[in-house]
C-alpha positions as CSV (number, residue, x, y, z in Angstrom):
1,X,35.0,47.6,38.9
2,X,38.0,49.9,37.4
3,X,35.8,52.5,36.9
4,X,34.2,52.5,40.7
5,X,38.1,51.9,42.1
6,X,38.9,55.6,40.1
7,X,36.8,56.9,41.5
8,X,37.6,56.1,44.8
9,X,41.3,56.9,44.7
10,X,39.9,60.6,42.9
11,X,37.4,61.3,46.4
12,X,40.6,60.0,48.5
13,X,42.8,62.5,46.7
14,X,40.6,65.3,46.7
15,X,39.2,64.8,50.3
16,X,43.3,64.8,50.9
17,X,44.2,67.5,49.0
18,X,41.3,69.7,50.5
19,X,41.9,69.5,54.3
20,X,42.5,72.5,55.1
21,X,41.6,76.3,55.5
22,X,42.2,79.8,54.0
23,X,42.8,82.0,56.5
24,X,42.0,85.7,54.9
25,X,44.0,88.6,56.4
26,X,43.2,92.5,55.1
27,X,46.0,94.7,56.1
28,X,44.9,98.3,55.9
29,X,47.5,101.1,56.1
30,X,46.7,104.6,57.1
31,X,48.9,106.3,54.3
32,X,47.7,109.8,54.5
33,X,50.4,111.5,57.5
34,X,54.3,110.2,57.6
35,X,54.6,110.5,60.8
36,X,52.3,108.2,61.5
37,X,54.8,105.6,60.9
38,X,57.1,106.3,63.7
39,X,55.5,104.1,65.9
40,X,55.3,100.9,62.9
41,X,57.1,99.2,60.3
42,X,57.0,95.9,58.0
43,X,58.8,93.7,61.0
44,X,56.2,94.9,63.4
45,X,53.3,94.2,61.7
46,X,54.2,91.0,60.5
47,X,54.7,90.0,63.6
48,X,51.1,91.1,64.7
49,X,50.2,88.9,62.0
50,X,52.3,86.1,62.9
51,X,51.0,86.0,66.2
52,X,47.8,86.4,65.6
53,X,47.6,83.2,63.6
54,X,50.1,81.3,65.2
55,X,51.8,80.9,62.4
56,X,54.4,78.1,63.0
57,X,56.5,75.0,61.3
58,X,53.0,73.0,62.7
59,X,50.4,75.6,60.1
60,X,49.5,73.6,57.9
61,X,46.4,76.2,56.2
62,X,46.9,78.8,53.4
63,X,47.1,82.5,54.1
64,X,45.9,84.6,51.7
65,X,46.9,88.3,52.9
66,X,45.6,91.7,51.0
67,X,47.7,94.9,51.7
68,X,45.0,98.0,51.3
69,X,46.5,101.7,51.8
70,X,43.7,104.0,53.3
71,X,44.6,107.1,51.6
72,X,42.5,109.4,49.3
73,X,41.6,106.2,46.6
74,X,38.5,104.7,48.2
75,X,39.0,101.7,45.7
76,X,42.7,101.4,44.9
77,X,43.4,98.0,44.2
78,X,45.4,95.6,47.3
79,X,48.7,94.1,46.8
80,X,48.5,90.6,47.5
81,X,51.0,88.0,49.2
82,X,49.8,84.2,49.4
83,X,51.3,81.5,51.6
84,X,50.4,77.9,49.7
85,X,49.1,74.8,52.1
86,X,50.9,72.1,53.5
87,X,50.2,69.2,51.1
88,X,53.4,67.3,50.8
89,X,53.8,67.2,55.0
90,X,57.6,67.3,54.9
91,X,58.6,69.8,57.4
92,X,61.7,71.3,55.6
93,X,59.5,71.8,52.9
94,X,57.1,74.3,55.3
95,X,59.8,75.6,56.6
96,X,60.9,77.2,53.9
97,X,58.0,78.1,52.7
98,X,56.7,80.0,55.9
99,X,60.0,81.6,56.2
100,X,59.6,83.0,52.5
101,X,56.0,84.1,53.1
102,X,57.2,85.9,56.0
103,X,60.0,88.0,55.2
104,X,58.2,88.5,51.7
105,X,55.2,90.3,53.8
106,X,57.7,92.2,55.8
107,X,59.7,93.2,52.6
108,X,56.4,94.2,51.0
109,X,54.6,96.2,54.0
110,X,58.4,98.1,54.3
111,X,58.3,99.0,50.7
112,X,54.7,100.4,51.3
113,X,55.7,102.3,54.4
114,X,59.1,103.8,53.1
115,X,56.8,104.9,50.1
116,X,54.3,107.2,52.3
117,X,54.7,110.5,50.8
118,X,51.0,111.9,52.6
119,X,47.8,112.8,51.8
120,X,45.7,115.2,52.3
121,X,42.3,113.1,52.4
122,X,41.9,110.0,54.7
123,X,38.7,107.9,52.8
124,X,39.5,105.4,56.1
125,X,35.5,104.8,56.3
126,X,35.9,104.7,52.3
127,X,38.2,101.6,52.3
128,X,36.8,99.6,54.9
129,X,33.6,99.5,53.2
130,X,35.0,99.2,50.0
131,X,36.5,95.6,50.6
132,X,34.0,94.0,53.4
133,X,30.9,95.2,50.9
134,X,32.3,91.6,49.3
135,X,33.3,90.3,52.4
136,X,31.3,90.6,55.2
137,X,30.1,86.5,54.6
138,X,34.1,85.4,54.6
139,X,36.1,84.3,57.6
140,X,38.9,87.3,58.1
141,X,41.6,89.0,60.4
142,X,41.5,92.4,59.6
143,X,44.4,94.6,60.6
144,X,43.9,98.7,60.9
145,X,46.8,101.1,61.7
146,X,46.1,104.1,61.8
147,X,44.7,107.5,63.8
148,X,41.3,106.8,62.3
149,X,41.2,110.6,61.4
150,X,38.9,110.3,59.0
151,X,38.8,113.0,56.5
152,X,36.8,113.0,53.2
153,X,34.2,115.1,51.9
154,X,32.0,112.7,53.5
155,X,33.0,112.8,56.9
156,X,35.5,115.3,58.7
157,X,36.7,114.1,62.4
158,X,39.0,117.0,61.9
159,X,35.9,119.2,62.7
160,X,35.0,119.2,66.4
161,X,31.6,118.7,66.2
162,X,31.3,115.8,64.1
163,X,34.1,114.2,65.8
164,X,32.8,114.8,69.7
165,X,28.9,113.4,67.7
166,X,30.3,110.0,66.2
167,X,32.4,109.7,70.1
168,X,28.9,110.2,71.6
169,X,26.3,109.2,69.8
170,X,28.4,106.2,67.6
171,X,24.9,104.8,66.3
172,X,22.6,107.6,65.4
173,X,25.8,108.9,63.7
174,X,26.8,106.1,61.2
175,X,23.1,105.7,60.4
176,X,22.9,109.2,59.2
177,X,26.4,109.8,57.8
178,X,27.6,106.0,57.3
179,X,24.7,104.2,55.9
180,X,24.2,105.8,52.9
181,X,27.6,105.5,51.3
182,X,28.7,102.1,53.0
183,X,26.8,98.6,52.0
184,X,27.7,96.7,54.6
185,X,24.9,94.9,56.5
186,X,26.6,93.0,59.4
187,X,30.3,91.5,60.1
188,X,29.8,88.4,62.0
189,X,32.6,86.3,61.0
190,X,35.8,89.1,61.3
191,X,38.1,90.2,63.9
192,X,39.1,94.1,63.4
193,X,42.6,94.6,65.1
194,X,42.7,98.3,65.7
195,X,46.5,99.3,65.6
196,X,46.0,103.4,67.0
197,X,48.8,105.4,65.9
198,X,49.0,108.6,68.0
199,X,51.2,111.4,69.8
200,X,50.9,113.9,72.0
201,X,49.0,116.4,70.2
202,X,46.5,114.0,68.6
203,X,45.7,111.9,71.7
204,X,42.3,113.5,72.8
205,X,40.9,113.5,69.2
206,X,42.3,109.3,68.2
207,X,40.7,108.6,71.5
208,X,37.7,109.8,70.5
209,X,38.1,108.5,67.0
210,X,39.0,104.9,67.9
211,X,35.5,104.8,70.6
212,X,33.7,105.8,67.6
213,X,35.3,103.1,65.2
214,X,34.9,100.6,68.1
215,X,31.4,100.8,68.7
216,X,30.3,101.2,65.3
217,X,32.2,97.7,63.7
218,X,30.6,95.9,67.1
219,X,27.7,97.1,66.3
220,X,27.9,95.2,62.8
221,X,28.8,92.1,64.2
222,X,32.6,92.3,64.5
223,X,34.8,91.1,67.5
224,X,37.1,94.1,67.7
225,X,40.4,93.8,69.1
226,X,42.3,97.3,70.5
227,X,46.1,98.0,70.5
228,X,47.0,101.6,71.2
């Protein structure tokens, strides 16, 4: 009788200790061009965040955010920044806990920002790839800001023609210049916020950039979501 009464209280704990869900946010920072950063900073894109997952006194999930810089290091490793779940239920409690986990992502994304010294590749492709090749069965937010310039010595949207191909003909370009050096098969359970940094001298090419970057994560299954 003991033994079946443990074991009862042990599935009531766990079932109570378990309700709830992870959500998984990838934060990718285009690193490569200072300026760039004109137009963002840590309070900004916390806030996208914030928004995004209604993040309130009421959350009662974990977040488990990844901070990725998209610069010349196709696999430099994330910087990671957790917020724990709500287990106790007392609301002073998660409070201070989601006020913590806040300003310690916008302290964290400012330090990254105020870092950027430039680059002069842009593995953006690269990155991506590199984190949803483990990834692409999870639930995630992924954020992007960038130009989405991409510039390796894979891909060159710096060079007219391949830039004005991957705008046109999104498809029949990432089969032939994507496929082979990404591994992802499909995206059907992530949302891609595209943050476009631009200015006036960049506007025609970022256009034709984002289209491309657009098109081709749809085409994997992602819902894509555009903020220029």
């Amino acid at each position: 009788m003991k033994h079946w009464i443990i074991l009862t209280l042990l599935a009531i704990f766990y079932s109570c200790s378990s309700n709830y869900d992870v959500k998984k946010i990838h934060i990718f920072l285009d690193v490569t061009d200072p300026k760039l950063q004109k137009s963002i900073n840590g309070s900004i894109i916390t806030n996208d965040i914030v928004d995004a997952i209604e993040l309130n006194e009421s959350f009662s999930d974990a977040v488990e955010t990844y901070i990725h810089d998209m610069n010349n290091l196709s696999r430099s490793r994330a910087n990671t920044l957790n917020l724990p779940p709500d287990k106790k239920g007392n609301s002073m409690i998660r409070k201070k806990q989601i006020e913590d986990f806040i300003m310690g992502l916008k302290g964290e994304l400012s330090q990254r920002l105020a870092e950027i010294k430039g680059k002069e590749s842009s593995k953006l492709v690269e990155k991506v790839c590199s984190v949803y090749e483990s990834e692409s069965k999870h639930s995630t937010l992924a954020f992007i800001y960038s130009d989405f310039l991409q510039n390796s010595e894979n891909i060159s949207f710096y060079n007219d023609n391949t830039l004005e191909k991957a705008s046109t003909q999104p498809i029949a370009f990432a089969k032939e210049n994507l496929d082979p050096i990404c591994q992802i098969d499909s995206l059907p359970h992530t949302t891609f916020h595209l943050h476009t940094l631009r200015n006036a001298s960049t506007d025609q090419d970022v256009n034709k950039a984002e289209a491309f970057w657009k098109i081709w994560l749809q085409s994997k299954g992602a819902k894509v979501l555009i903020k220029s």
